[in-house]
C-alpha positions in Angstrom: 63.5 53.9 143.5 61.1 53.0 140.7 59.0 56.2 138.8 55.5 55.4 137.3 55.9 56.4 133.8 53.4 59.7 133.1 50.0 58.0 131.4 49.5 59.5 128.2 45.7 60.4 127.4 44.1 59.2 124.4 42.3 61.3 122.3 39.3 60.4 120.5 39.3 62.2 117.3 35.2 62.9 116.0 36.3 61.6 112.6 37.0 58.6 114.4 33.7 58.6 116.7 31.7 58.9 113.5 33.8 56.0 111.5 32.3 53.8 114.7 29.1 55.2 114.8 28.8 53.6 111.5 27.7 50.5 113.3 25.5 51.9 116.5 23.4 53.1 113.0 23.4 50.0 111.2 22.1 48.2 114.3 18.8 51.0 115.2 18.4 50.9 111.7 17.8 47.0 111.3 16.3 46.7 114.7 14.0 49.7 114.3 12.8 49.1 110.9 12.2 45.4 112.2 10.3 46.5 115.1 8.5 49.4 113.8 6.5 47.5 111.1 6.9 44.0 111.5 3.6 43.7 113.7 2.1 46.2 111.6 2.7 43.9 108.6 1.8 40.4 110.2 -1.4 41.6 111.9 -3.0 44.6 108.9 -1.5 43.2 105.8 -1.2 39.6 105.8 -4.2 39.4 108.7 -2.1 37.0 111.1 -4.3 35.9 114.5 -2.4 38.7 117.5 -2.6 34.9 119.3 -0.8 33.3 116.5 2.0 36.4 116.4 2.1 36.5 120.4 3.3 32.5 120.2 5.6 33.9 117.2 7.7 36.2 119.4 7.8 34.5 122.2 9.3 31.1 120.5 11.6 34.3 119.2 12.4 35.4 122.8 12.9 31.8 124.2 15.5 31.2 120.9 17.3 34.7 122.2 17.3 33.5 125.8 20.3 30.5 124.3 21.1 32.6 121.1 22.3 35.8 122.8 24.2 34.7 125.8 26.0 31.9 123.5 27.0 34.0 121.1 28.7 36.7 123.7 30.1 34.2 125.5 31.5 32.6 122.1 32.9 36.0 121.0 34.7 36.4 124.4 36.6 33.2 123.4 37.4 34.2 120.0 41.2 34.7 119.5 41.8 35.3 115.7 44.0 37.4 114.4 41.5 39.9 113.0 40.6 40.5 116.7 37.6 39.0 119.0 34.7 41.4 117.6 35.2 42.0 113.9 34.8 38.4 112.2 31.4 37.9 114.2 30.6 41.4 112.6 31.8 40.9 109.2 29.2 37.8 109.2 26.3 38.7 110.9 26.1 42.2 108.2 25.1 40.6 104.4 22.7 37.6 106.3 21.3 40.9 108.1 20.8 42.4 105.0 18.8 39.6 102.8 16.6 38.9 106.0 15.3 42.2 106.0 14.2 41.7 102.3 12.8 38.0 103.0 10.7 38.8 105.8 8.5 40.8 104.1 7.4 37.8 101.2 5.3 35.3 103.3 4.0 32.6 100.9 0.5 32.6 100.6 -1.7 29.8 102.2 -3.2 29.0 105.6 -2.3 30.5 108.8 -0.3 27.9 110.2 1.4 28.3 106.5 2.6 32.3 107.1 2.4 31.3 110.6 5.9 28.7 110.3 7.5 31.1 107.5 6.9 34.2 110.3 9.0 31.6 112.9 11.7 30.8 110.6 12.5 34.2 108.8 12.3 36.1 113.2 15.0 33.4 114.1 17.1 33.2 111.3 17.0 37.8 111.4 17.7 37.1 115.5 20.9 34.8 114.4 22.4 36.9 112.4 21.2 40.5 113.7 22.7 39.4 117.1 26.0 38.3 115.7 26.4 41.6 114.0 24.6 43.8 117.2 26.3 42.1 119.9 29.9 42.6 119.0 29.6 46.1 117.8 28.2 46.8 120.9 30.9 45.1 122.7 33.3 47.3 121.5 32.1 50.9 122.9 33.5 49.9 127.0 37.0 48.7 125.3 37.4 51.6 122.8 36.2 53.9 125.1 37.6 54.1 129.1 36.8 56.8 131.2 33.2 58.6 131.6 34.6 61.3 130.1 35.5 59.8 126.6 32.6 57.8 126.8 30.3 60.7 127.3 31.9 62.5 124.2 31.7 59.7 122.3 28.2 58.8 123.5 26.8 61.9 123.0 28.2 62.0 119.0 26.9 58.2 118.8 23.6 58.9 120.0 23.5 62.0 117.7 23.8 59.2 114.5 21.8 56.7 116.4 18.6 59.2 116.3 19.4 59.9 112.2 18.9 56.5 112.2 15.6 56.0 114.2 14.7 59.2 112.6 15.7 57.2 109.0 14.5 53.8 110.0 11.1 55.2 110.6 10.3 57.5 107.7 12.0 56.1 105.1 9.3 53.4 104.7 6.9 55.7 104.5 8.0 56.8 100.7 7.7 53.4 99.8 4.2 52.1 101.6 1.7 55.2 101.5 -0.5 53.5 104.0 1.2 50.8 106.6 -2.5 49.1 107.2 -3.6 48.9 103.3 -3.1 45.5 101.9 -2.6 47.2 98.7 0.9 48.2 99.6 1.9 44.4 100.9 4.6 44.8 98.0 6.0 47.9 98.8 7.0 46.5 102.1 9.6 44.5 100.0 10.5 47.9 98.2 11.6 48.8 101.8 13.4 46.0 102.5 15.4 46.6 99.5 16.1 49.8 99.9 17.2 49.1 103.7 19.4 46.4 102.7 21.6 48.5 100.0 22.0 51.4 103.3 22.7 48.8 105.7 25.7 47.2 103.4 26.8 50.8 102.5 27.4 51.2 106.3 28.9 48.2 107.0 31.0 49.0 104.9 32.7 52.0 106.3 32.2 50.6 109.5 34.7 47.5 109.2 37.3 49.1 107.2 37.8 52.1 109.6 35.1 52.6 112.6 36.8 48.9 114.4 39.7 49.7 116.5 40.3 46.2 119.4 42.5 47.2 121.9 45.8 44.8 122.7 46.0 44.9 126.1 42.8 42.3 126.0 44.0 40.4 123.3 44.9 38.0 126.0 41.5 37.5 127.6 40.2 35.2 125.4 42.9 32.7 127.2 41.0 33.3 130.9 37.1 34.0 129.9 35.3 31.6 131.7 32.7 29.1 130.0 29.2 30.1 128.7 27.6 28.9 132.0 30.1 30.4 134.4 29.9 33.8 132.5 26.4 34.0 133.2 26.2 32.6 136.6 29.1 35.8 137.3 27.2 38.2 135.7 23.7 37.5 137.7 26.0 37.5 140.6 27.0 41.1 140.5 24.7 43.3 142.2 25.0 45.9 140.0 24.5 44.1 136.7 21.2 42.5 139.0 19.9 46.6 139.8 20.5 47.6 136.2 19.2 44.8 134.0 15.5 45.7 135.5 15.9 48.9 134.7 17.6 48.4 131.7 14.4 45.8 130.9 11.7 48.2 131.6 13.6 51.1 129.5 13.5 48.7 126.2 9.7 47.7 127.1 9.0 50.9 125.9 11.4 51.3 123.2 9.5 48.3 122.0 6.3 49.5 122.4 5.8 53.1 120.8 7.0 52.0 117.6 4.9 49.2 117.4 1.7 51.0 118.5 2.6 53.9 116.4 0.9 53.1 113.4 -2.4 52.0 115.0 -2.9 54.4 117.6 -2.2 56.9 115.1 -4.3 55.7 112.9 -7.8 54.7 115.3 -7.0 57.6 117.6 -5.5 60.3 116.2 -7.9 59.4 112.9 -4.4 59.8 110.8 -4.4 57.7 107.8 -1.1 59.1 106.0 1.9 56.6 106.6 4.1 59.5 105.7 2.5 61.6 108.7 2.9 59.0 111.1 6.4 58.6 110.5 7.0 61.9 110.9 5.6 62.0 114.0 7.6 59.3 115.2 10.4 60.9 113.6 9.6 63.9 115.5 10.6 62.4 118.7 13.7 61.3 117.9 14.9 64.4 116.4 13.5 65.9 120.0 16.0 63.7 122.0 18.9 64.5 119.5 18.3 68.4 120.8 18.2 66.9 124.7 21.0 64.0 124.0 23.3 67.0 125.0 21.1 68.1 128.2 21.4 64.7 129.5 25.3 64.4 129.0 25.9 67.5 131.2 23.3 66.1 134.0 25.4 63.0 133.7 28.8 64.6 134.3 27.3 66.7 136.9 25.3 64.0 139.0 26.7 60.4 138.0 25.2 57.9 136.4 22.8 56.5 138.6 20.8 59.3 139.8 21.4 60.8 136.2 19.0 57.5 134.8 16.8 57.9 137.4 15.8 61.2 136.3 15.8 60.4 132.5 13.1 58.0 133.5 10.9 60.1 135.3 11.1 62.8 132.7 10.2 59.4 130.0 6.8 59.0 132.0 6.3 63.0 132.4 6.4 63.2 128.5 3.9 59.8 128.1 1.1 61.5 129.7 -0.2 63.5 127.0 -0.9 60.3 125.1 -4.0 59.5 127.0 -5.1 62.7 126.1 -4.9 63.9 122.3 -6.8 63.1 119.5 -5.7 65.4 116.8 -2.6 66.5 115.0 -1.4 70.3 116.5 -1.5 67.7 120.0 0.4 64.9 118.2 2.9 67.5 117.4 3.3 68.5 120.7 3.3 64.9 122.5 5.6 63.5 120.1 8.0 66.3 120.7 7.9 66.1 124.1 8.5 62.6 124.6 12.2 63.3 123.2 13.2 64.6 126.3 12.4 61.5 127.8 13.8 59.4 125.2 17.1 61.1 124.8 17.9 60.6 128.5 17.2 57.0 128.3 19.0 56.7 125.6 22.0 58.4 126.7 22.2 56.9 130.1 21.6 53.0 129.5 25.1 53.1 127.1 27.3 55.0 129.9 25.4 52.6 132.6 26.3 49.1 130.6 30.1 50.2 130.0 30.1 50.7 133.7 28.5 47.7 134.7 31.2 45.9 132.2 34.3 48.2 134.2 32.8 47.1 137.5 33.1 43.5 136.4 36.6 43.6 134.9 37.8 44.5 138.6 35.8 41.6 139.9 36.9 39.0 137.3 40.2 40.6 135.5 38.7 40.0 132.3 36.9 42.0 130.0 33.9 40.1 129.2 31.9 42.9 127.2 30.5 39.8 124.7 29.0 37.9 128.1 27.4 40.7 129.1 26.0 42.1 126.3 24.9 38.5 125.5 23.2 38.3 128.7 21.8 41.7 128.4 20.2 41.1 125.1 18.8 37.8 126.5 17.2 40.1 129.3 16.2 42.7 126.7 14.7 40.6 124.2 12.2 39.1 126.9 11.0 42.5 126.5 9.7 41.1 123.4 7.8 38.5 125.1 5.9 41.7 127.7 5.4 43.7 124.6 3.6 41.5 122.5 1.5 39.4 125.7 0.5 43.2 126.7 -0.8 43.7 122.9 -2.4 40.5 122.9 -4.5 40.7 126.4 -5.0 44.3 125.4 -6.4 42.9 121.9 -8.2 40.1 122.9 -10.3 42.0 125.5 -11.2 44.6 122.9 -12.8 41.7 120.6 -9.6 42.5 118.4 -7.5 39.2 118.4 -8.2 39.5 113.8 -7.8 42.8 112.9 -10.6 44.2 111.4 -10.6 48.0 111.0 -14.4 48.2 111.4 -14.6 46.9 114.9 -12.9 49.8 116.3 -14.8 51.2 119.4 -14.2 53.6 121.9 -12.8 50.3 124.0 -10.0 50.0 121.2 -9.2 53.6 121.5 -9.1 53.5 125.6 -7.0 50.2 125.4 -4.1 51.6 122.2 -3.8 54.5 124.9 -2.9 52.5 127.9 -0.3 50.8 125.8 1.0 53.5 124.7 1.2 55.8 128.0 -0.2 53.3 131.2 1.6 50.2 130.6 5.0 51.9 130.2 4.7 54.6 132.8 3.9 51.0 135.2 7.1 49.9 133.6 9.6 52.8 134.1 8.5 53.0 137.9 9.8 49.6 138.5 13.2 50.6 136.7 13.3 53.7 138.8 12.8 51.5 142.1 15.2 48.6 141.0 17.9 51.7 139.9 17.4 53.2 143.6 19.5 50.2 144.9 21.9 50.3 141.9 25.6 50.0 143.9 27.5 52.7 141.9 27.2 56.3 142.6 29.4 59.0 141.6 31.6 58.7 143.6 32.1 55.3 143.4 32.2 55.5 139.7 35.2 57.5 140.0 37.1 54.3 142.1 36.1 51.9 139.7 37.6 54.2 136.9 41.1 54.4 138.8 41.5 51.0 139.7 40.5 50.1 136.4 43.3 52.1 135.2 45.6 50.2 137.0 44.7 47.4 135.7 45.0 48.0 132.1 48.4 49.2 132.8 49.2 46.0 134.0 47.6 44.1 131.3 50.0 46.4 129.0 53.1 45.1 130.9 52.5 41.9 130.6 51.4 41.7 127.0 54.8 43.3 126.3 57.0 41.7 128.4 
């Protein structure tokens, strides 16, 4: 008669959390900063055609749609003896880094000129942004197991995630006093710089001690199927399928009310102050680091599907008073709100993805967080594509395809609300529909979880026999 040896439960120390979370804040930073005032910059300052920028992102998206999945898929493979994750990371940081500096110093000359410099500088930050974002992502289902760790962890990781929208999106605002003066086209690159020296800082502290690879998938690499067979099993799992919509529509807005920020603020709420806007942007993300905690105990108490589905119900609840306001006390208010929204989105879409990645391990036997993450990011980054084609139809019927701060009419003000409320509340009800028929419930999450278990047992066995 054979006993099971007693399982021994790991604890996750917050020291070690934050050491991690080093990376989750390098990545919102980058991407953030990117987002938030890369449009902003193209369009105001250097006065590139919306048509011209729409073609720009979505040559962007289409170099994701190989970039991404490749790259997972690649990292999956990786067998060195630094691990699978950490030399993607190590190279994707300093490139990272410069890009941020360089995309801010078009050359001067025609518009097909800062047109071709706009391509090259977006694929080259995609390159290396993914080979850094991708892998440190990968690592949150392997690091952490059960729903229980992951929502501790999660919850801290989050916390830092929000300093670092919070920091990504006021922090330029001491550099460029005005985001739509072209006076200020040099600070930009002030901004840039001062990025880069936070981001290396980071990376820093996040390779030598936030990295931890776990042994027991050390093996993998040997059985991870090739980069067309990892997709094809990922779009065959139902609840990768149910998620990824939902996953899609959450981003769309992530995408969009930092892009919009500094205009709508601007032409609607008649702010000028870059410092303001920022702060109100800031505002909401220091509202969903109060409410990251709310959604964690909704999430232990009803799972992680119904938990989302909520979260994104409360996201368009707190996107109404957009259509509304016009001055700052309801700003303050709005951009408060939204936070509640925000934080549960936030919260839910990282616990939903490791699950996704657990339910898949059972199917496959191999971890394949890179391939999924890959594919995810090629899914997400399409986002890009709806983003920008809403701007420009949006634009373009408001006679604003140049920008031009004079033809602002009440047309422009109707059409910067309904991106920044009515196209996203369209948005999060097809996540909430697609997440309706998402296979996992509680209780279901709480097989996966045990047979999982199991598994990595096994894996532990036969690494060390």
């Amino acid at each position: 008669m054979t006993s099971e040896a007693p399982k021994v439960k790991e604890e996750h120390s917050v020291k070690e959390i934050l050491a991690y979370s080093n990376g989750f804040f390098i990545d919102t930073v980058a991407s953030q900063f990117f987002g938030f005032l890369i449009f902003t910059f193209y369009f105001t300052i250097v006065g590139l055609n919306i048509n011209l920028i729409t073609v720009g992102f979505i040559i962007w998206s289409l170099w994701d749609a190989f970039n991404d999945p490749m790259m997972g898929g690649l990292s999956d493979r990786t067998k060195t003896k630094w691990g699978r994750r950490k030399p993607y990371i190590v190279m994707g940081i300093i490139p990272t880094a410069i890009i941020l500096v360089l995309l801010w110093l078009p050359p001067e000359g025609s518009q097909l000129t800062i047109f071709i410099y706009f391509i090259i500088m977006t694929l080259l930050y995609e390159l290396f942004y993914t080979m850094f974002s991708l892998n440190q992502t990968a690592l949150f289902p392997e690091m952490y197991q059960n729903l229980e760790d992951r929502a501790k962890a999660n919850n801290i990781i989050q916390i830092v995630g929000v300093v670092g929208l919070f920091f990504a999106f006021l922090a330029p605002s001491f550099f460029i006093p005005n985001y739509t003066d072209k006076r200020y086209a040099v600070n930009y690159v002030y901004a840039g710089i001062f990025f880069a020296i936070i981001i290396l800082i980071a990376g820093f502290l996040f390779v030598k001690y936030g990295i931890k690879e776990r042994l027991e998938y050390s093996k993998d690499s040997d059985k991870a199927p090739s980069l067309f067979n990892s997709v094809k099993l990922s779009l065959k799992n139902k609840a990768f399928r149910t998620y990824v919509v939902a996953n899609f529509t959450i981003y769309y807005v992530f995408g969009m009310l930092p892009v919009i920020t500094p205009l709508y603020g601007r032409f609607v709420l008649n702010i000028e102050s870059a410092f303001l806007l920022s702060i109100l942007l800031g505002l909401a993300f220091i509202s969903a680091a109060i409410f990251i905690n709310l959604w964690r105990k909704v999430s232990l108490k009803v799972g992680i599907k119904n938990g989302l589905i909520y979260a994104m119900i409360a996201f368009i609840i707190c996107l109404v008073p957009f259509m509304f306001i016009t001055e700052i006390i309801g700003a303050i208010i709005a951009y408060f709100l939204v936070g509640i929204g925000l934080a549960g989105a936030m919260f839910f879409r990282v616990i939903a993805t490791s699950t996704v990645i657990d339910d898949d391990e059972l199917r496959t036997g191999v971890r394949r967080e890179g391939a999924y993450m890959g594919t995810f990011a090629l899914i997400n980054r399409l986002n890009i594509i709806a983003v920008y084609l809403t701007i420009s139809i949006v634009f373009n019927s408001v006679g604003w395809a140049v920008f031009d701060p004079k033809l602002a009419t009440a047309e422009t003000v109707f059409g910067l609300r309904a991106l920044i409320f009515l196209f996203p509340a369209i948005a999060l009800v097809i996540g909430i529909i697609s997440m309706m028929h998402f296979p996992i419930n509680k209780e279901r999450y709480e097989e996966i979880k045990a047979e999982t278990d199991k598994l990595h047992e096994q894996k532990k066995m036969e690494l060390s026999a």
